[in-house]
C-alpha positions in Angstrom: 163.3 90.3 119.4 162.6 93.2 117.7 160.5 90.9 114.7 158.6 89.7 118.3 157.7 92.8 119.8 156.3 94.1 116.3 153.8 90.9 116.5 152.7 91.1 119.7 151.4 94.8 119.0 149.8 94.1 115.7 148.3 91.0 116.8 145.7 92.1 118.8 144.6 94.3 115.6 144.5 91.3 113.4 141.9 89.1 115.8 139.9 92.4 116.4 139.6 92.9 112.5 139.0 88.5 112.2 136.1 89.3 115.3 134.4 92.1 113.2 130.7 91.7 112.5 129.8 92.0 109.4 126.5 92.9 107.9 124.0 90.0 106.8 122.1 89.6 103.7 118.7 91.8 104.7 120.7 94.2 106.2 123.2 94.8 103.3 119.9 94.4 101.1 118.5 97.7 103.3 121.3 99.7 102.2 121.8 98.7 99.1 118.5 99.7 98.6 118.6 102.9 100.4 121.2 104.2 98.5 119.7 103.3 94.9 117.1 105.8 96.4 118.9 108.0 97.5 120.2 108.7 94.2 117.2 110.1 92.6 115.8 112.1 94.8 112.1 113.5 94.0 111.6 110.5 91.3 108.1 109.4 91.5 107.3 106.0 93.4 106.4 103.8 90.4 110.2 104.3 89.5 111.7 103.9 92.2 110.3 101.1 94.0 111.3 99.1 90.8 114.8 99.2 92.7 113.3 97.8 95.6 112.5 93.7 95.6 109.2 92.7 96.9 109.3 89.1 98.8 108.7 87.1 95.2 111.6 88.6 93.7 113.5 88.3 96.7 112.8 84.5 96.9 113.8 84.4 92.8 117.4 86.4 93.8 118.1 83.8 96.2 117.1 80.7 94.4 119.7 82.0 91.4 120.4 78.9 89.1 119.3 76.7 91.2 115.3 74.9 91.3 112.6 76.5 93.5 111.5 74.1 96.1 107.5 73.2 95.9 107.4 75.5 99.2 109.2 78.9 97.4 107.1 78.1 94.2 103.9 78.0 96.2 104.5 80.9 97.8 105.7 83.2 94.2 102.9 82.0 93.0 100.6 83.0 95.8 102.1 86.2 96.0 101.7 87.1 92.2 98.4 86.0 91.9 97.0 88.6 94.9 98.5 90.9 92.7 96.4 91.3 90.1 94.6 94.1 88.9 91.7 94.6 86.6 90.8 97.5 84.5 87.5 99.5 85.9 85.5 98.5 83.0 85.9 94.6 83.8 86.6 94.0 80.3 90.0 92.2 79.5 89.9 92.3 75.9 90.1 95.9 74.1 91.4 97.2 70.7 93.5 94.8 69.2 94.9 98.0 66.8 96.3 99.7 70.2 97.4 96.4 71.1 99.6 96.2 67.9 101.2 99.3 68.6 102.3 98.5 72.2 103.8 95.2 71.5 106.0 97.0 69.0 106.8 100.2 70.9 108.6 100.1 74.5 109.4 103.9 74.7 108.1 105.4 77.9 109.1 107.7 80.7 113.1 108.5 81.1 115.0 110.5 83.5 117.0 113.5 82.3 118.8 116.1 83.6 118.0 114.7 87.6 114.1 115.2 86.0 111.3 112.7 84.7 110.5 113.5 81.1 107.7 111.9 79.6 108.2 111.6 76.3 105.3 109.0 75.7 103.0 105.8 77.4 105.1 103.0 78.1 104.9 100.2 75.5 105.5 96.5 76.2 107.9 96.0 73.3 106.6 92.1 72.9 108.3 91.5 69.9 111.4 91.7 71.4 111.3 88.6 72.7 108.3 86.9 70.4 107.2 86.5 66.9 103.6 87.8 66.6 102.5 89.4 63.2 103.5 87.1 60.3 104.5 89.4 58.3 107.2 90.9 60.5 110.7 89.1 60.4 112.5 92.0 63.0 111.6 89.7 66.2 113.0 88.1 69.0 113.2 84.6 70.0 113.8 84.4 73.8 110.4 83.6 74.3 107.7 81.0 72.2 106.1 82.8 69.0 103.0 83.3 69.6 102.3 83.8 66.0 98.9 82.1 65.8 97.8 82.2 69.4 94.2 83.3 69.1 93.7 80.8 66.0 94.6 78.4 68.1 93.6 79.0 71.3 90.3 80.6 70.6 89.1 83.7 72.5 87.0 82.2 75.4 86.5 84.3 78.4 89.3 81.8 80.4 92.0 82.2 77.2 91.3 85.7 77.4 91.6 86.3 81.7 94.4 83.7 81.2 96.1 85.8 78.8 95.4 89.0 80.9 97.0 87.8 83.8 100.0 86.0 82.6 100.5 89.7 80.8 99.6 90.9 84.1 102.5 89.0 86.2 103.7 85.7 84.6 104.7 85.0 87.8 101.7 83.7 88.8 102.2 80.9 86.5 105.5 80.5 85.8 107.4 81.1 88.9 110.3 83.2 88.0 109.8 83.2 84.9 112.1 85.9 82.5 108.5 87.4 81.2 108.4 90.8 82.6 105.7 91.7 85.4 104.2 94.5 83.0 101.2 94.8 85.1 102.4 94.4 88.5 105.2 96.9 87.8 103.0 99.5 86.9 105.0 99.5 83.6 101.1 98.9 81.3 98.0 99.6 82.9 95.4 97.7 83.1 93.8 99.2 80.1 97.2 98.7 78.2 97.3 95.1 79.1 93.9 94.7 77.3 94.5 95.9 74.1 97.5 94.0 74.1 95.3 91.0 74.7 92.8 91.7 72.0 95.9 91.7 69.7 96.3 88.7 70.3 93.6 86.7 70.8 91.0 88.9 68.0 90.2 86.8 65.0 91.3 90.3 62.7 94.3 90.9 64.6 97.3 90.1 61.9 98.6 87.9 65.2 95.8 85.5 63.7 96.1 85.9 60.1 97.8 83.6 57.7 
C-alpha cells in the first residue's frame, strides 16, 4: 500500500515533466547565439557576427551530410551572390606580389586579455588548403592545386570577376562549399581579394611559372 501511495504522488510529477515544452530549433538557435555574445562583450561586430548564422549558413547546418534540394541550392546561391562586394576602384585584379603574401600568411586580429589586439591584416592562408607556387612543397591538399591556373585559364575580364567572386563567397557557386567566405566575412577586403587574384591569374606570378 505504502509502494501505492508513493506512486500516486509522484505520478502527477512524472506526466507534468513528459508535458513540458521544450524549446524548438530557432529558439534554442536565439540563445545559443545570444550567449556566444554575451561572452565578449565590447568585441567589434565583424567578430562577432561570425557566431551568428545568416539564412545560407543556416540552410547548409540543416542540410548536414545530406544533398541540398534544387530549391535550398537556388536559394544559397541567390543569397551569396547579392552578397558581393567590389573594391571602389572597380578593378579586380591588383599586385600579384601582395597577393603572394596573403595566400601564405593567415595571421590577423586576436582577442587577448577580454581585448582585440591587432597584431597585423588578416591573410587568406590559401596554401593551406591548395598548391599554388611550384616551388613550394609546404601545402595543403583539401582543395584542387591551382598551380597553373592563370596559364591555363588566361586572365580575361570573366576568369578574373570569376575568380574575384568565388574568392569573394564560393557559395555562390558551390553551394556549401568548405571554401571559406573570405569576402563576405569581412575576413579580406575587397582590395585584399584582388591582389590575391592577380597572384593568381598574372602571367609573372610564380602561380604561372614552370
Amino acid at each position: 500500500m505504502k509502494a501505492i501511495k508513493l506512486a500516486m504522488v509522484f505520478a502527477p510529477v512524472v506526466v507534468a515533466v513528459g508535458c513540458a515544452s521544450f524549446p524548438d530549433a530557432d529558439e534554442t538557435r536565439s540563445s545559443a547565439e545570444q550567449m556566444v555574445k554575451e561572452a565578449f562583450p565590447g568585441m567589434p561586430e565583424t567578430l562577432t557576427r561570425r557566431a551568428m548564422q545568416d539564412p545560407a549558413q543556416r540552410t547548409c547546418s540543416i542540410v548536414g551530410d545530406a544533398k541540398l534540394s534544387p530549391e535550398q541550392a537556388a536559394q544559397v546561391v541567390q543569397t551569396s551572390q547579392a552578397s558581393f562586394k567590389y573594391p571602389a576602384s572597380g578593378k579586380l585584379a591588383g599586385d600579384w606580389k601582395a597577393g603572394a603574401k596573403l595566400a601564405a600568411d593567415g595571421a590577423g586580429l586576436r582577442i587577448r586579455g577580454g581585448q582585440v589586439e591587432k597584431m597585423k591584416e588578416n591573410g587568406g592562408l590559401c596554401v593551406n588548403c591548395h598548391a599554388l607556387d611550384p616551388q613550394d612543397v609546404n601545402v595543403g591538399n583539401v582543395g584542387p592545386s591551382l598551380t597553373g591556373y592563370g596559364a591555363q585559364r588566361g586572365s580575361s575580364d570573366a576568369v578574373v570577376k570569376y575568380t574575384y567572386e568565388k574568392i569573394y563567397n564560393a557559395w555562390a557557386y558551390f553551394p556549401c562549399s568548405n571554401m571559406p567566405r573570405l569576402g563576405h566575412n569581412g575576413f579580406l577586403t575587397p582590395e585584399q581579394i584582388t591582389h590575391v587574384v592577380a597572384y593568381l591569374v598574372d602571367p609573372q606570378s610564380p602561380v604561372n611559372k614552370k
